[in-house]
N, C-alpha and C positions, 0 to 999 in steps of 0.2 A: 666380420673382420677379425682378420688373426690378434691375439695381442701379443706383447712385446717378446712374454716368454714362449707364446707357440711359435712364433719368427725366429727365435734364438735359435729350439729345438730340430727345428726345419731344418736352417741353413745348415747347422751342422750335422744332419741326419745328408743331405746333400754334399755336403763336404766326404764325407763318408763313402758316397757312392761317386765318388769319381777318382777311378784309377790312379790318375796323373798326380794325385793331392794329399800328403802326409796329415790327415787331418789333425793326427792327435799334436800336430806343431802351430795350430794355425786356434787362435781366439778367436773367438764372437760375442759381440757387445750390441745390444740394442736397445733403442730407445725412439718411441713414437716411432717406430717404422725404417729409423735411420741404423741399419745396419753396421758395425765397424768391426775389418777383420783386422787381428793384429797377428805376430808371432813372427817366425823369419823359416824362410823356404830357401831351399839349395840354389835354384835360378828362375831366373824371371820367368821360363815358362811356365816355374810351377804355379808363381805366383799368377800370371796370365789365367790357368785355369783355374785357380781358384777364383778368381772376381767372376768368370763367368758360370761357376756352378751357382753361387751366390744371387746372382742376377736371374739366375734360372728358377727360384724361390718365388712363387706368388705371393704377394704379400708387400716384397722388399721395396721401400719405397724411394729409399736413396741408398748408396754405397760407399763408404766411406772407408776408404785402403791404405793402413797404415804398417804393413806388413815389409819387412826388408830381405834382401837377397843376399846370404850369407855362401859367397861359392867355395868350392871346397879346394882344397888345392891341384886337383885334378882340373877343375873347373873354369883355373885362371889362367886369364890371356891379356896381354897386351894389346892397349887400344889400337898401335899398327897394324896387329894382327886379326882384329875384329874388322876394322875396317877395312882391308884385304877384302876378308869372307865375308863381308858384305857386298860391295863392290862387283866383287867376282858371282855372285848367287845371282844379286839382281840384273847382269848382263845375260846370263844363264837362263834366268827362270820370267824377269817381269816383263809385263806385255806394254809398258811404256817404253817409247823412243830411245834410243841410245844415248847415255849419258841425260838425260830430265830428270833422274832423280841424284839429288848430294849426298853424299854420306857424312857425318862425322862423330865420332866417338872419344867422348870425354869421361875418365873412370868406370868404363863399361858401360856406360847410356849412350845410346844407339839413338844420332839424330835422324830423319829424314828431313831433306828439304826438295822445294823444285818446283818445277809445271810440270802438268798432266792434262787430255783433256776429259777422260770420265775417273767418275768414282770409284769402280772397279781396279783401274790400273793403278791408283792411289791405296787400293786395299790388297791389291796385292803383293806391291813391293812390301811394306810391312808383314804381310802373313810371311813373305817368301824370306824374309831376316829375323823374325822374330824366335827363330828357337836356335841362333846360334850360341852354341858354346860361349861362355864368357860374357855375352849381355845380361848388364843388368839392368836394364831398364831401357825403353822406348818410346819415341817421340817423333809422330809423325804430323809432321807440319809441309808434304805434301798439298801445294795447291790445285787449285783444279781451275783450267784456266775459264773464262767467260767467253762464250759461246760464240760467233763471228754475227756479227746483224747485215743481213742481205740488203737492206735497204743502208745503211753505211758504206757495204760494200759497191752495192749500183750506184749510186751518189756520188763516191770518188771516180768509178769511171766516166760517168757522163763528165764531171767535173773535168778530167782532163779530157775526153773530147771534145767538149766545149770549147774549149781552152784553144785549140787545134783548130777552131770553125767547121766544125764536123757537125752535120745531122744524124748518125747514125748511132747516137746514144739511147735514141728513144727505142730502136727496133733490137738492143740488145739485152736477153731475158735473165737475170743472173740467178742462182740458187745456189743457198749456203748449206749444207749441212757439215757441223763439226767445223775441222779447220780447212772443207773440200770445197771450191771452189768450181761451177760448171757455168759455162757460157753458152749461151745458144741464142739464135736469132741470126738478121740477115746484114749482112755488111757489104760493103761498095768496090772496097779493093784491100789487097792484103796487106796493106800501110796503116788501113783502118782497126782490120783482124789485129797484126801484131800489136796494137795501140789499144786495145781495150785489155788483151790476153796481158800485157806490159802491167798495164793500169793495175788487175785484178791483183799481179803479184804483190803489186805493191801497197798491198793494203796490208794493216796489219794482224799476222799472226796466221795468214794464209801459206797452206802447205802442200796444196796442191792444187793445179788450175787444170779441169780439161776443157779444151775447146771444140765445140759444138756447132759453130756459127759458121752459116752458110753464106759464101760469097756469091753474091749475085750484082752481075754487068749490067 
């Protein structure tokens, strides 16, 4: 096990090797394994790489970021104008839905918010903002929504065929994946068909139904 001061020597031997990072601005403090970097970097990206050369340190047992983003005057932007180039990046570049992610920026801190439904599209609206000009800071509070339950979702349909005195809740097969919604099995008449495909819509958080189900006289 490394001690405090081979941890020290590390991160800043790491801090060193990575391009993106002025090391000789950036402090290193440890203590029992708790790392803390201080000093102040041009913009958040630098500071961004610096926590993850640090993190890249075996050894480091917690990380502790006390470093500030001091931009330069080339560097500053108004938060309309950040939020703009965010806005515009993420319609651009992220692979979530149109308009599911928020923007808003307060003294150059960069919010995320919203639904999503994987974690990928949540990581990438952040990677795809995170090195604009004039951010200084980020906060992604991207949620990820909860996954549809197929038995919830079968349940309301029969629920409203029933409702209807319909038999033909039993012989229709539903399967969830994501927010996709597929029907298959056999139904009576197409009163029936559109009343389940209806049903499915109307479940929540459903975004797409294909219909599968064969009518049979």
């Amino acid at each position: 096990m490394k001690t405090d001061s081979q941890l020290q020597q590390d991160v800043m031997a790491e801090l060193k090797w990575e391009p993106a990072v002025h090391a000789a601005q950036i402090g290193v403090e440890v203590k029992d394994g708790v790392v803390t970097l201080t000093g102040e970097v041009s913009s958040y990206t630098e500071k961004w790489d610096a926590e993850r050369a640090a993190q890249r340190v075996h050894g480091v047992m917690a990380l502790a970021v006390e470093m500030t983003v001091k931009l330069s005057e080339f560097g500053r932007r108004s938060d309309a104008d950040i939020a703009e180039s965010a806005k515009n990046i993420l319609a651009w570049t992220s692979s979530a839905p149109v308009d599911a992610v928020k923007v808003l920026v307060e003294g150059g801190w960069l919010t995320l918010s919203g639904d999503v439904e994987w974690q990928y599209q949540r990581q990438a609206a952040a990677d795809s903002v995170r090195h604009l000009l004039g951010v200084t800071g980020l906060s992604n509070q991207i949620a990820i929504k909860p996954s549809l339950s197929a038995m919830v979702v079968k349940s309301d349909i029969e629920a409203a065929l029933k409702r209807r005195a319909s038999a033909d809740a039993k012989t229709i097969a539903v399967e969830v994946k994501g927010a996709d919604v597929t029907l298959s099995g056999r139904v009576h008449s197409w009163a029936e068909r559109d009343l389940a495909t209806r049903s499915a819509w109307g479940s929540t958080g459903v975004r797409n139904v294909v219909d599968k189900m064969e009518l049979v006289y």
